[in-house]
ZAMARGU-4260 file (C-alpha; in steps of 0.2 Angstrom, whole numbers, plus 5000, padded with zeros to 4 digits):
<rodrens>
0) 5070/5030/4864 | 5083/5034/4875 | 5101/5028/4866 | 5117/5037/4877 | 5109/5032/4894
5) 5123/5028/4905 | 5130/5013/4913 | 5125/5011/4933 | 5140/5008/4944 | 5141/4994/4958
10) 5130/5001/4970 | 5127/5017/4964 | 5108/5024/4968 | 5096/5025/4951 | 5093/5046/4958
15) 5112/5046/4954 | 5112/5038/4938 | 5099/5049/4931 | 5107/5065/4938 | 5122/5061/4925
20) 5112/5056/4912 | 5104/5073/4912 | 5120/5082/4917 | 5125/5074/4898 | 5110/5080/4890
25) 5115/5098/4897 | 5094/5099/4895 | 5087/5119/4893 | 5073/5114/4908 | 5074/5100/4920
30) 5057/5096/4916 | 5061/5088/4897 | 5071/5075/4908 | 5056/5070/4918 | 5046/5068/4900
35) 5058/5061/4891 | 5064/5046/4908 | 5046/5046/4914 | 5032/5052/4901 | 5027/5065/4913
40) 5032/5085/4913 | 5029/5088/4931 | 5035/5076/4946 | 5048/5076/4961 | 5062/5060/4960
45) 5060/5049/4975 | 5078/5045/4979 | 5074/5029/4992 | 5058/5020/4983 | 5055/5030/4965
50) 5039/5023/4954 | 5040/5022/4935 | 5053/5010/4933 | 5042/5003/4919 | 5042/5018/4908
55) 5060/5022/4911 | 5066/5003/4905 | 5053/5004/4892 | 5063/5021/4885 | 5079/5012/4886
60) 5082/5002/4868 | 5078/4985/4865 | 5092/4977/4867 | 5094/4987/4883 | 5100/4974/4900
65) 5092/4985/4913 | 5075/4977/4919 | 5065/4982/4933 | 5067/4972/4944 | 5086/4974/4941
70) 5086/4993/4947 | 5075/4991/4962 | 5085/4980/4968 | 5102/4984/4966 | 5100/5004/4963
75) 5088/5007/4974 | 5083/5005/4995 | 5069/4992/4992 | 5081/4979/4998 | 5082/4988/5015
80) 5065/4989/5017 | 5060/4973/5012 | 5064/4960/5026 | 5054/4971/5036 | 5037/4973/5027
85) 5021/4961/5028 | 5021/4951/5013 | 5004/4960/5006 | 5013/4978/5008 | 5027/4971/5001
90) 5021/4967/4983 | 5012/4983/4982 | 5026/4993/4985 | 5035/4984/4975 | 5023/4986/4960
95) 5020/5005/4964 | 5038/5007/4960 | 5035/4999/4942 | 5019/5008/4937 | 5014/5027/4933
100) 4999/5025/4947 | 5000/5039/4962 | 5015/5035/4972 | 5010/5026/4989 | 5027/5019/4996
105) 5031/5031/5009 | 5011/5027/5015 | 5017/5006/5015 | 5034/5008/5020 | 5031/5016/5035
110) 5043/5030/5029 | 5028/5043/5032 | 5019/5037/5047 | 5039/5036/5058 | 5049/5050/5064
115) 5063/5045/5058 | 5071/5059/5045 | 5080/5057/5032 | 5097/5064/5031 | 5096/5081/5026
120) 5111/5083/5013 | 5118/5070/5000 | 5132/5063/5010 | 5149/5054/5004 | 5166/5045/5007
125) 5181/5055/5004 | 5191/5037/5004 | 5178/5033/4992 | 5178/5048/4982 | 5198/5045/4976
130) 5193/5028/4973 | 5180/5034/4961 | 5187/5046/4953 | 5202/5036/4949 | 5198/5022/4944
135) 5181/5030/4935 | 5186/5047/4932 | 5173/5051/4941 | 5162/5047/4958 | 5144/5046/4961
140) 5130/5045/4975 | 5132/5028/4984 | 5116/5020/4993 | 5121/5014/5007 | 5127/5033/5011
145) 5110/5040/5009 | 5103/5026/5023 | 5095/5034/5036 | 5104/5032/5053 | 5120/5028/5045
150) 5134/5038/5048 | 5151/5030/5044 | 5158/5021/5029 | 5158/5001/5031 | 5172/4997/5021
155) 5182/5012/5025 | 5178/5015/5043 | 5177/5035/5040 | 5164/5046/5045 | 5152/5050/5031
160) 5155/5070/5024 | 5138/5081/5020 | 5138/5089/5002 | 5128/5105/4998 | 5115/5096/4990
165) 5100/5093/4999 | 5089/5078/4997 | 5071/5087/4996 | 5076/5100/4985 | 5067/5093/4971
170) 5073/5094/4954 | 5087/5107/4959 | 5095/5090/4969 | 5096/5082/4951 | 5116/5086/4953
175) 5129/5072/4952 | 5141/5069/4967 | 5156/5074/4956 | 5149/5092/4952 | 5144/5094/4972
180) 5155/5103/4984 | 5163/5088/4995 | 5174/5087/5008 | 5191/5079/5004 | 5198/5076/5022
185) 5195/5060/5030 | 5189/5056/5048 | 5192/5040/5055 | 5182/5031/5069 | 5188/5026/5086
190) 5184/5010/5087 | 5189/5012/5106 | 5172/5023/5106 | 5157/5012/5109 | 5146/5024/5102
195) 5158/5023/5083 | 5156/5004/5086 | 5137/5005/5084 | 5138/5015/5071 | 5150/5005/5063
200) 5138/4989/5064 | 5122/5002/5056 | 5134/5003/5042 | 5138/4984/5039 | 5122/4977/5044
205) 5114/4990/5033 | 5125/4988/5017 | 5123/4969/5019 | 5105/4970/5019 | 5106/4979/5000
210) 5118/4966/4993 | 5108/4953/5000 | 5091/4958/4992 | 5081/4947/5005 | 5063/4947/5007
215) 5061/4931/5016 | 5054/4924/5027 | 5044/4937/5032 | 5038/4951/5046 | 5030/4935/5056
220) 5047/4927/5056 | 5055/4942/5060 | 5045/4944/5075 | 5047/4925/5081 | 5068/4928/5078
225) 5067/4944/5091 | 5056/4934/5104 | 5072/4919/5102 | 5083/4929/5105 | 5075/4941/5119
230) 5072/4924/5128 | 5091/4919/5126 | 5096/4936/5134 | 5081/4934/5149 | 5068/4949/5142
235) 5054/4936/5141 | 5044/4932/5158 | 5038/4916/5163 | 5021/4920/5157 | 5028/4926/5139
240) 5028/4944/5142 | 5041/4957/5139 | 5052/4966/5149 | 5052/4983/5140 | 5059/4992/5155
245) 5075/4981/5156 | 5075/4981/5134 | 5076/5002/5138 | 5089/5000/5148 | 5099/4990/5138
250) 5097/5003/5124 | 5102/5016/5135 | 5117/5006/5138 | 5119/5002/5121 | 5116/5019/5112
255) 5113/5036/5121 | 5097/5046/5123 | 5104/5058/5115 | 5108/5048/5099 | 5093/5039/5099
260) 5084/5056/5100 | 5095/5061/5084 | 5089/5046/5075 | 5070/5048/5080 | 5068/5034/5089
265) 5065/5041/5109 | 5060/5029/5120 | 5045/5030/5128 | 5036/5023/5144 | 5018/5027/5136
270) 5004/5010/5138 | 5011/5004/5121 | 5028/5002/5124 | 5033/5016/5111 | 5040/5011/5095
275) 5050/4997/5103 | 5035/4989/5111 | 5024/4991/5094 | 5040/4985/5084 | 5042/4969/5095
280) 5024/4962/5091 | 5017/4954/5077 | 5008/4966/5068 | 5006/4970/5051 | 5014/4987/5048
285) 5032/4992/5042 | 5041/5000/5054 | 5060/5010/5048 | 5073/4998/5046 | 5085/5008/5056
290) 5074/5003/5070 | 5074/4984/5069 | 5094/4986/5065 | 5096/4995/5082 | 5087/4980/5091
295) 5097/4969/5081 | 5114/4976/5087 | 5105/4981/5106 | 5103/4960/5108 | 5122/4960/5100
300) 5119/4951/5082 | 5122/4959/5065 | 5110/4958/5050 | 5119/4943/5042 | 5118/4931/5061
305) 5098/4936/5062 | 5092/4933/5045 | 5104/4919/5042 | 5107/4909/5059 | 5092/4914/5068
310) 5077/4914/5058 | 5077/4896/5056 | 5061/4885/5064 | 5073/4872/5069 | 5084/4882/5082
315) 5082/4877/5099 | 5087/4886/5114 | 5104/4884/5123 | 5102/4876/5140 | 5083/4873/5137
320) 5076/4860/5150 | 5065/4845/5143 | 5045/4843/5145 | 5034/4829/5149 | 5022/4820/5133
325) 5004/4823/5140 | 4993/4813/5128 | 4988/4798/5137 | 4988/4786/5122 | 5009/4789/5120
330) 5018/4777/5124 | 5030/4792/5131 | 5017/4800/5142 | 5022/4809/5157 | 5041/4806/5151
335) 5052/4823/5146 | 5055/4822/5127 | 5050/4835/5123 | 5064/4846/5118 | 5061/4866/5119
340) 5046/4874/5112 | 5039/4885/5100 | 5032/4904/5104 | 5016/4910/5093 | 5010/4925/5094
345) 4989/4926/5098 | 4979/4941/5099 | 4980/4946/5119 | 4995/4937/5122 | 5009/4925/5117
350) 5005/4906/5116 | 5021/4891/5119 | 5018/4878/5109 | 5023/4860/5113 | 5024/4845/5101
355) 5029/4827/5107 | 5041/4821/5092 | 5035/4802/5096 | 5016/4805/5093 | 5015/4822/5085
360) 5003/4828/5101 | 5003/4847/5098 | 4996/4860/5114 | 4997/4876/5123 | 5005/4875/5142
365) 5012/4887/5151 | 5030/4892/5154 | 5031/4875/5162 | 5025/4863/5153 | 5014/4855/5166
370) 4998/4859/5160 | 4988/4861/5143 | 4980/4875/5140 | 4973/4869/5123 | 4976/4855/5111
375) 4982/4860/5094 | 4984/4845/5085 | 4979/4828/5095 | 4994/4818/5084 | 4991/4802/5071
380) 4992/4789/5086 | 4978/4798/5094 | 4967/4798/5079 | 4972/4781/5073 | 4966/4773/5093
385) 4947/4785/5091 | 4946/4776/5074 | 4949/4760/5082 | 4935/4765/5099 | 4923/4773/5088
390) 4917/4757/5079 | 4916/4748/5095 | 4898/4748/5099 | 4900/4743/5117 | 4907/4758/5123
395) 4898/4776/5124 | 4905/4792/5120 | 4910/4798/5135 | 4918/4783/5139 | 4929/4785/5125
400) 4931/4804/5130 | 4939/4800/5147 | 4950/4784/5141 | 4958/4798/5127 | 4957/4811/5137
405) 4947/4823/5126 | 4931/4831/5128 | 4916/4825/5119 | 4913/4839/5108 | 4930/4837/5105
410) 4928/4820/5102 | 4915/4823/5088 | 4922/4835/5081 | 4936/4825/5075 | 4927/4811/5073
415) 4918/4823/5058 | 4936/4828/5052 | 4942/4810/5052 | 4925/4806/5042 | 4920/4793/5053
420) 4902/4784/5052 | 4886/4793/5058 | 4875/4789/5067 | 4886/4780/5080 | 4877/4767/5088
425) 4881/4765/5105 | 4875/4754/5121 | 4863/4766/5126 | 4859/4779/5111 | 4861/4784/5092
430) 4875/4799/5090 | 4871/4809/5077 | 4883/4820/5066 | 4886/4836/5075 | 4882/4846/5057
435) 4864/4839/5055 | 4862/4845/5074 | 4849/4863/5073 | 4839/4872/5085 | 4822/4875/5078
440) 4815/4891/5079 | 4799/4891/5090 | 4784/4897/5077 | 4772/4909/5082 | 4756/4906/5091
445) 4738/4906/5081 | 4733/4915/5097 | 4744/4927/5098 | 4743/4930/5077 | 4725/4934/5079
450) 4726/4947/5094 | 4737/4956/5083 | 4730/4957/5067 | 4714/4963/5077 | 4726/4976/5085
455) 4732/4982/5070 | 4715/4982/5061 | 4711/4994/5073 | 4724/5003/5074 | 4722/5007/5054
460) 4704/5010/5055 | 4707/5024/5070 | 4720/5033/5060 | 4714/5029/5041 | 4721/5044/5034
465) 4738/5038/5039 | 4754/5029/5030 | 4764/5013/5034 | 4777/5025/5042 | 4765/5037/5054
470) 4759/5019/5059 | 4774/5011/5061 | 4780/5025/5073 | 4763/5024/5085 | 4764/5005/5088
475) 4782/5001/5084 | 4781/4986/5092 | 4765/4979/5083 | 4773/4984/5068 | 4789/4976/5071
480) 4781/4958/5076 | 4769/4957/5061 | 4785/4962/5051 | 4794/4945/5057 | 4782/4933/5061
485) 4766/4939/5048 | 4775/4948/5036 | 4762/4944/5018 | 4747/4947/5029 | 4754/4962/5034
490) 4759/4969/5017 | 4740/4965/5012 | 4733/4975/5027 | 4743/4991/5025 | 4740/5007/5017
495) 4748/5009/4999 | 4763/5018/4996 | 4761/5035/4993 | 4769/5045/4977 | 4780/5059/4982
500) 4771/5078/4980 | 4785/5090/4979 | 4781/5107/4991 | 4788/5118/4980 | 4780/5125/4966
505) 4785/5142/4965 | 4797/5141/4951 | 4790/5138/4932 | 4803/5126/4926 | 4795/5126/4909
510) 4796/5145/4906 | 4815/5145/4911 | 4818/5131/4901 | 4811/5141/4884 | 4818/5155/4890
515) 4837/5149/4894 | 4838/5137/4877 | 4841/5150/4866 | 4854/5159/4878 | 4863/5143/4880
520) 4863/5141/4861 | 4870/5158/4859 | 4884/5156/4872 | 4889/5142/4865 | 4893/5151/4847
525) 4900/5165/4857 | 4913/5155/4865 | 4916/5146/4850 | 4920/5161/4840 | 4932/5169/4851
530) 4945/5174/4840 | 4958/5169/4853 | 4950/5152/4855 | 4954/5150/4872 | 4940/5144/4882
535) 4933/5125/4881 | 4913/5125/4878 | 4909/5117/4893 | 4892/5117/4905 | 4904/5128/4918
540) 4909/5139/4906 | 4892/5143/4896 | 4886/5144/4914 | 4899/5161/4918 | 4895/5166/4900
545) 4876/5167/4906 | 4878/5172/4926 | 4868/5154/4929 | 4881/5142/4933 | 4875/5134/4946
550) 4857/5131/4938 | 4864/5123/4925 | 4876/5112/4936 | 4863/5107/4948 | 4844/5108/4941
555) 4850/5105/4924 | 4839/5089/4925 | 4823/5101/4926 | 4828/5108/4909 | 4824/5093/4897
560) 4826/5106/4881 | 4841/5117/4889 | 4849/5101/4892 | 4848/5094/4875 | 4857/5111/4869
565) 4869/5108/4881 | 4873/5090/4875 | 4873/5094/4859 | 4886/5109/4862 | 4897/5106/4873
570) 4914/5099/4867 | 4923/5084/4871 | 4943/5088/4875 | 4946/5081/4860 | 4936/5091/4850
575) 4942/5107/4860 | 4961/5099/4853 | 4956/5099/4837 | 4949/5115/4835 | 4966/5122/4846
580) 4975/5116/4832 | 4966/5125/4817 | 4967/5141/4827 | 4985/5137/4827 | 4987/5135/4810
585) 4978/5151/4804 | 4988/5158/4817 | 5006/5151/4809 | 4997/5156/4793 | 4995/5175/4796
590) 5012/5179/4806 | 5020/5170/4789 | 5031/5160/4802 | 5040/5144/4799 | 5028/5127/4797
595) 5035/5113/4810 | 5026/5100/4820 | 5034/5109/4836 | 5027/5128/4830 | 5010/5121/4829
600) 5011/5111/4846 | 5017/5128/4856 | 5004/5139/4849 | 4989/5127/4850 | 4996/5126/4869
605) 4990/5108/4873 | 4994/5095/4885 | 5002/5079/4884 | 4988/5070/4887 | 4979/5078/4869
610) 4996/5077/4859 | 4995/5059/4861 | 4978/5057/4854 | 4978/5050/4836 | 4964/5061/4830
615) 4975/5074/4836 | 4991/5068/4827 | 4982/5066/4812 | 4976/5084/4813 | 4993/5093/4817
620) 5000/5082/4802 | 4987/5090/4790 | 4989/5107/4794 | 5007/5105/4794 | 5002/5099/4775
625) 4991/5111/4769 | 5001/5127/4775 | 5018/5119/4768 | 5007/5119/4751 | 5002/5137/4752
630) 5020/5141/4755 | 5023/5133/4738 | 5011/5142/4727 | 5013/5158/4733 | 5015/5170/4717
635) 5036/5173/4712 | 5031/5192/4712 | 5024/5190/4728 | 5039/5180/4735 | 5052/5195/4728
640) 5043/5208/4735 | 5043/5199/4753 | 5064/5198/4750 | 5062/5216/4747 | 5053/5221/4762
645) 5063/5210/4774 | 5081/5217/4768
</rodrens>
């Protein structure tokens, strides 16, 4: 249990925290921190989206505050990421930071798969630094500074300042910002400079996004919030499509090539539209969040207006013109009240959705509104007047289909969702319910049966030495019709199965066996007498032991007796721990060094997986025992003469 760990500052990243929690601990090897923070020996500290929160907090005492959930979000980037994750990658990730499973966050979050680069040095805020320092007595690794893309302090308005730490050094970055070089002269932006303006807004749009901790509503959301506004600012088409070429050179406009090359995020004119095109449809894959802010502040909004103004289903376009009702049982239809439209996106293209507020008539139209492509929803007045024709038995189907305007497998269709009576009797005919409606499958012909079991008779009797497979390949189509249309017939008339010969008989598996039993036995004792007890008994290792490795790995199943010796000899890793630890303790025993837990663990050389075993624990504890007993009856002459020798 960890009792002295320190204290997170507002904002400070959980890389940061841990660096002065092992700067205090002043450890001999960086790799005891790992063990004693994480339960491993070995393992590199992720700075943006770390995994073993639950082991850390579970370390920490029990009336500790910190929970998980409380460090990823406020000490780590998952806030940054989030808004921009499909729902389904975002719980994993989230999860993979709590558990000690293998680490798949840069996979999820997109961070592996872009080209966008990490900052190569820990960076800070000389303004920010005083601050610290003063009102701390010492500063620390902010989050927000270590953002990809973001190069100026938000609240300060100064240009970020490398350190001489770098951020994939491993554990030799574990080193906390006030024992890092740092430079104490501030450089201010010109906020005359459009290019410091837009790195002024990464910053705030960025720092808002990590207080804000939103995950909501989603990367679909996200995606129907840039196709508002790229409509508002005239990059949609009248058929929906993008206009990536004028989006390009409004970036260009916006930010130079040359920073957009800096930040990994080119433009391309490739078939795909690049990063920007894949970034702008809905598909479910993350995508760096220093991307989606330089659309963001490309279409002139911050963070804070798109996730809290924009995202909402209820906006409606400036200066959008109305559209006509066209469900022929509203008593609106063909007048415009329809008031703007919705974009969802399809598989080939995006589809505007139209719904009449007086009737709830929901279609596909085009960009004008004229026209339905396909009927969503037909509306409760609709439904209510199909109930109201349907039990009229005067009129036929199609005669309701044209005074609705529907189709009649349209027709029945709701007519099955509404759960309406069938059959429906009408003037001329019964309409039956569309699900008891089959095609039956035409049976085969006696004819045609006979001529092939004839065939096939023959074909057996003119090859009688032969099996079902040689058969099936000389009339496959014979074969493959008895198979569908004849099939017990046909497994009566066919030659049985063969059993399976081997070819090769050149080797006597019954000598070897005798003969390698007895080896195997003798290896075995060999490796188990080694006086420096270093070698597992194992199938591999009795197999170097013998020079017949890879017989005993691969035909080891054609040696019944030479396998039972080997089950029978071959030790578990727990059994391999235990006797580690008795050659540690005659080892203790005969350099007459001290008895501790730790002495027997170092010279039984064991990993942490073994030391944790209870057998094991057990063991360490009675050896521990018994040589502190021999200590204590060793003769008083015996003892003297030992005091002699050492002085």
């Amino acid at each position: 249990m960890i009792a002295n760990f320190p204290d997170p500052y507002e904002d400070e990243l959980l890389f940061s925290v841990i660096a002065r929690y092992t700067e205090r601990m002043n450890y001999p090897a960086r790799y005891t921190g790992c063990l004693e923070l994480f339960g491993v020996r070995h393992g590199v500290l992720a700075i943006e989206l770390p995994n073993r929160i639950d082991q850390l907090v579970a370390s920490l005492p029990p009336t500790s505050l910190y929970t998980s959930d409380a460090l990823i979000q406020r000490h780590t980037m998952f806030p940054l990421y989030a808004p921009f994750l499909p729902e389904r990658s975002r719980e994993l990730i989230l999860a993979n930071m709590k558990e000690q499973g293998i680490r798949t966050t840069q996979l999820r979050s997109g961070i592996a798969a872009g080209r966008v680069k990490p900052p190569e040095f820990f960076r800070t805020c000389p303004v920010c630094d005083e601050e610290n320092i003063s009102k701390h007595g010492e500063t620390f690794w902010r989050r927000a500074f270590q953002i990809r893309g973001v190069e100026v302090c938000a609240r300060h308005g100064v240009f970020l300042e490398e350190t001489n730490i770098q951020q994939q050094g491993g554990w030799r970055s574990l080193v906390t910002a006030q024992s890092a070089r740092r430079v104490c002269v501030a450089r201010r932006i010109d906020r005359a400079k459009a290019e410091d303006c837009l790195l002024l807004n990464l910053a705030e749009s960025s720092v808002w996004l990590l207080k804000k901790n939103t995950a909501a509503p989603g990367l679909s959301e996200v995606n129907l919030g840039y196709r508002r506004l790229l409509q508002a600012n005239n990059f949609v088409t009248a058929n929906g499509h993008i206009r990536l070429n004028l989006l390009r050179e409004k970036f260009v406009e916006t930010c130079s090539a040359e920073k957009l090359k800096q930040f990994g995020c080119e433009l391309y004119d490739g078939g795909d539209g690049g990063w920007l095109g894949r970034l702008l449809r809905e598909k479910e894959q993350g995508v760096a969040p220093l991307r989606h802010l330089l659309v963001m502040t490309m279409l002139g909004v911050s963070a804070e207006e798109f996730f809290t103004s924009l995202l909402t289903e209820s906006v409606v376009l400036e200066n959008q013109p109305l559209f006509p009702c066209l469900n022929g049982v509203c008593p609106q239809f063909r007048k415009n009240v329809i008031n703007g439209f919705k974009t969802k996106r399809e598989k080939k293209a995006p589809a505007l959705m139209f719904g009449c507020p007086e009737c709830g008539h929901v279609s596909s139209r085009p960009a004008d509104g004229l026209t339905v492509i396909r009927v969503v929803n037909f509306g409760e007045l609709w439904e209510r007047k199909l109930k109201a024709l349907w039990e009229d038995n005067s009129r036929s189907l199609s005669n309701v289909a044209t005074e609705l305007g529907a189709d009649v497998r349209s027709l029945l269709r709701c007519a099955l969702k509404l759960k309406l009576n069938f059959p429906r009797r009408g003037p001329t005919r019964i309409t039956r319910n569309p699900r008891y409606i089959r095609i039956a499958k035409r049976a085969p012909i006696d004819s045609a049966r006979d001529v092939k079991r004839v065939a096939w008779v023959q074909l057996r009797n003119a090859h009688s030495n032969s099996g079902i497979s040689e058969l099936h390949r000389l009339n496959s189509a014979l074969y493959t019709w008895l198979f569908r249309h004849d099939r017990p017939w046909l497994n009566q008339n066919s030659p049985a199965h063969r059993e399976f010969v081997p070819k090769n008989n050149r080797v006597d598996w019954i000598a070897r066996d005798q003969e390698l039993v007895d080896k195997v036995m003798a290896a075995a004792i060999r490796i188990k007498n080694d006086a420096n007890c270093s070698r597992r008994v194992t199938v591999r290792s009795i197999g170097v032991e013998l020079g017949v490795q890879t017989l005993l790995q691969i035909h080891k199943n054609k040696l019944p007796r030479t396998k039972q010796a080997l089950e029978r000899h071959v030790e578990s890793s727990e059994q391999f721990a235990l006797r580690r630890i008795k050659f540690a303790g005659n080892s203790i025993k005969t350099r007459g060094e001290s008895v501790t837990k730790s002495a027997i663990e170092r010279t039984a050389s064991l990993g942490v997986k073994a030391l944790r075993m209870p057998t094991v624990q057990r063991a360490i504890a009675q050896i521990q025992d018994e040589l502190e007993k021999s200590v204590l009856h060793i003769p008083k002459e015996e003892l003297e003469i030992a005091e002699v020798l050492t002085v």
